[in-house]
Every structure is written in C-alpha cells, then in structure tokens.
C-alpha positions as CSV (number, residue, x, y, z in Angstrom):
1,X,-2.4,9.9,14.8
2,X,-0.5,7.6,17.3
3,X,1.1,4.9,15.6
4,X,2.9,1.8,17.4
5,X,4.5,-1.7,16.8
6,X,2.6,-4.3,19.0
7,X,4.1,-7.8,18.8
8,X,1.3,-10.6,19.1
9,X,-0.1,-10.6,22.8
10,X,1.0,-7.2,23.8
11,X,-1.8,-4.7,24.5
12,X,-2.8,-0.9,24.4
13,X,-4.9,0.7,26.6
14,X,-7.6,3.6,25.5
15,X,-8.7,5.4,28.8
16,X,-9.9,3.4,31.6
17,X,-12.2,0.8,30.1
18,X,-10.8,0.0,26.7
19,X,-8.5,-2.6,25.9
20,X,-7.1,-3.7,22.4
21,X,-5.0,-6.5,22.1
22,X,-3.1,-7.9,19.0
23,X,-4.2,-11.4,18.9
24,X,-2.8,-12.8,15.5
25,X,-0.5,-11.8,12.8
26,X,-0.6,-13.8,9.5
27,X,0.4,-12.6,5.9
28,X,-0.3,-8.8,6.3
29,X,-3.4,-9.2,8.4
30,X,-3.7,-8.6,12.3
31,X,-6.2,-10.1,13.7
32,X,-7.3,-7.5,17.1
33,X,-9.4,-8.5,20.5
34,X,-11.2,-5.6,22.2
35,X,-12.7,-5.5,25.1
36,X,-14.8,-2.5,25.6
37,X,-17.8,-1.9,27.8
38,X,-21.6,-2.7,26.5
39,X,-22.0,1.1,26.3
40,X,-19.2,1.6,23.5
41,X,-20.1,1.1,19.8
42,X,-17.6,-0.9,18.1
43,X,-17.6,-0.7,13.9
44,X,-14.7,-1.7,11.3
45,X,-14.7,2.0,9.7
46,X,-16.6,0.3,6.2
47,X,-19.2,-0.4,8.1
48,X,-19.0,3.0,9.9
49,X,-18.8,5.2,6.6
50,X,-21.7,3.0,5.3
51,X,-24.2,3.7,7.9
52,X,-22.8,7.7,7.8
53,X,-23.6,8.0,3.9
54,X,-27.3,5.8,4.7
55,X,-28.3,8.4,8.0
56,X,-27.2,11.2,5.0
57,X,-29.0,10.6,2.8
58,X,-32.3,9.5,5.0
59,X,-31.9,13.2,5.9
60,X,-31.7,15.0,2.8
61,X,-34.7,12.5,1.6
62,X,-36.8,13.4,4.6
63,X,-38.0,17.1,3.4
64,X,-39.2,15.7,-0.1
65,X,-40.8,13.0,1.9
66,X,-42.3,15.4,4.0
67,X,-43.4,17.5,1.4
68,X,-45.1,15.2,-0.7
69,X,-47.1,13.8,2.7
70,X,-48.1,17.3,3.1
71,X,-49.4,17.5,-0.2
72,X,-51.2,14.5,0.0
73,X,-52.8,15.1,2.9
74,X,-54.2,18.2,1.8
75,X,-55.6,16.6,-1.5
76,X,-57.6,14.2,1.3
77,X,-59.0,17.2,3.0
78,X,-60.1,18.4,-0.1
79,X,-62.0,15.5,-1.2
C-alpha cells in the first residue's frame, strides 16, 4: 500500500486518466474529487463489499433455484 500526506488542493495521479484530488479536510474527514473516465466504476469500499456479499450469495442461491425449477417443470410434464 502507498501511503501519502496530501495538503488540501494538492493531487495524485493514477495512470493516465485518473485524477484524485484532496478537496476538504475538516475534523478527521477528507473530503476527495475524482475525476475518472465514464468507463471506470467508482464505489466507497461499503458499498463495494455490499454488492460482493449480494453477487455471492445470488450465486450460491442459483443451483437450489435451479433445481427446484427443474423439478417443477417436470411435475408439469407429468400432469
């Protein structure tokens, strides 16, 4: 992990087309701008680890799910 001091207005660069820039500092929050193209999915990492743990567990659900389908499409045929 890189770690560096940035005083409000100074910026870092991440490759060619990513720019974060420390807007605000205020009782132990920093407020951040980033500029980023359209392409690049920005997400505070809550939000991130949320959506990780949802696309999980859709996953793991999706072979019951599948199962009982199957099963009730066969009771159809059967009828």
């Amino acid at each position: 992990m890189l770690k560096l001091t940035r005083k409000v207005g100074e910026r870092i660069n991440i490759g060619d087309d990513i720019v974060i820039c420390v807007l605000e500092i205020n009782k132990g929050n920093v407020r951040l701008g980033i500029e980023a193209p359209s392409r690049v999915t920005i997400l505070r990492h809550e939000v991130f680890e949320r959506i990780q743990a949802e696309n999980l567990g859709s996953a793991r659900g999706a072979a019951e799910d599948l199962g009982k389908a199957a099963a009730i499409w066969r009771q159809k045929g059967q009828e």
